[in-house]
C-alpha positions in Angstrom: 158.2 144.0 83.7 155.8 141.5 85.2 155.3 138.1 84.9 152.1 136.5 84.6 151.0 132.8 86.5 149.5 130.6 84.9 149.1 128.1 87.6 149.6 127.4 90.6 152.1 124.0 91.5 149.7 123.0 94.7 146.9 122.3 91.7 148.9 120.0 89.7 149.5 117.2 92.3 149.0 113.5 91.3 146.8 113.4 93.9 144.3 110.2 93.2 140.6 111.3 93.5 138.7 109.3 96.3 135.5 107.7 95.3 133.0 107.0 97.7 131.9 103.5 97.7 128.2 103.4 98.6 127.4 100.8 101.1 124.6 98.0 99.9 121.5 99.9 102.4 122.6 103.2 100.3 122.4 101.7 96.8 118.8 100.4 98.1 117.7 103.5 99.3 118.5 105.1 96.0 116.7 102.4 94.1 113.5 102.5 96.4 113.8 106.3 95.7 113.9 106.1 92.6 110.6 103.4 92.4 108.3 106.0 93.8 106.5 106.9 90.6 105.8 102.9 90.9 104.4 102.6 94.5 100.7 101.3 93.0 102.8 98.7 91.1 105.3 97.7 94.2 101.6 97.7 96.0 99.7 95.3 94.0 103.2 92.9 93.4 103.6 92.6 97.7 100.0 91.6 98.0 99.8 89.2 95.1 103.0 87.5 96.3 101.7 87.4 99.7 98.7 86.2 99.3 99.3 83.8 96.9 102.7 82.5 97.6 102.7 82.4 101.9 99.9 82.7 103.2 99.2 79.3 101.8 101.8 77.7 104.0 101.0 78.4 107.6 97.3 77.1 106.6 99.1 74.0 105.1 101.5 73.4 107.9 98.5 73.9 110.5 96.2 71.8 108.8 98.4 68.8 107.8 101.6 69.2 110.1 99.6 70.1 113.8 101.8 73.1 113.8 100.5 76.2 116.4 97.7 78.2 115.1 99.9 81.2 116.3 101.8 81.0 113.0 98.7 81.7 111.1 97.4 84.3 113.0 100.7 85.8 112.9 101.0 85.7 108.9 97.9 86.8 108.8 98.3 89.7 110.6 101.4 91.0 108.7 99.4 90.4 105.4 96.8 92.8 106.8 99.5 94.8 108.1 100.7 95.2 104.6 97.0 96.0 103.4 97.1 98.4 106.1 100.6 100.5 105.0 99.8 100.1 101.5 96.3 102.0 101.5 97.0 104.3 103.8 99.9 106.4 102.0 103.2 105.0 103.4 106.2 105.3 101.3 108.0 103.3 98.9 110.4 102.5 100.9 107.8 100.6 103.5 106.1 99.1 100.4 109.0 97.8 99.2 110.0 96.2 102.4 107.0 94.5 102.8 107.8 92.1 100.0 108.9 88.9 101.1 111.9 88.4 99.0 113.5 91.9 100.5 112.5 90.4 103.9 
């Protein structure tokens, strides 16, 4: 007469499962991913908080503080730069790094 297996004893080991912890440039890869039905949105909040909220300063600090005009051509340039990257089709993920708080 035969016997039948029902298992094997190599599949019940206590082994623990390992999880794999996702570094913090992975988790924001996933969540610029994930924002790309949103890149006119993530478009319209870099410019707005560009334009409103720095490029103010270098034209404050040049004017009142003497500081090098070289600081406003240089924000200036990266605000265009943005202008630039955002009209012409880049991803989400360069959209979103163009914010100044991700900076």
């Amino acid at each position: 007469m035969s016997t039948v297996k029902l298992s094997n004893a190599a599949t019940w080991s206590n082994q623990a499962e390992t999880v794999k912890q996702l570094t913090f440039l992975e988790k924001y890869n996933r969540f610029t991913d994930g924002q790309a039905k949103n890149r006119t949105a993530w478009f319209y909040i870099s410019l707005v908080s560009q334009g409103v909220l720095f490029l103010p300063i270098p034209a404050l600090l040049s004017y009142y503080f003497n500081a090098p005009i070289i600081v406003l051509i240089i924000s200036l340039s990266l605000y265009f730069a943005n202008i630039i990257a955002g009209m012409g089709g880049s991803g989400i993920r360069t959209i979103i790094h163009y914010l100044p708080s991700v900076q």
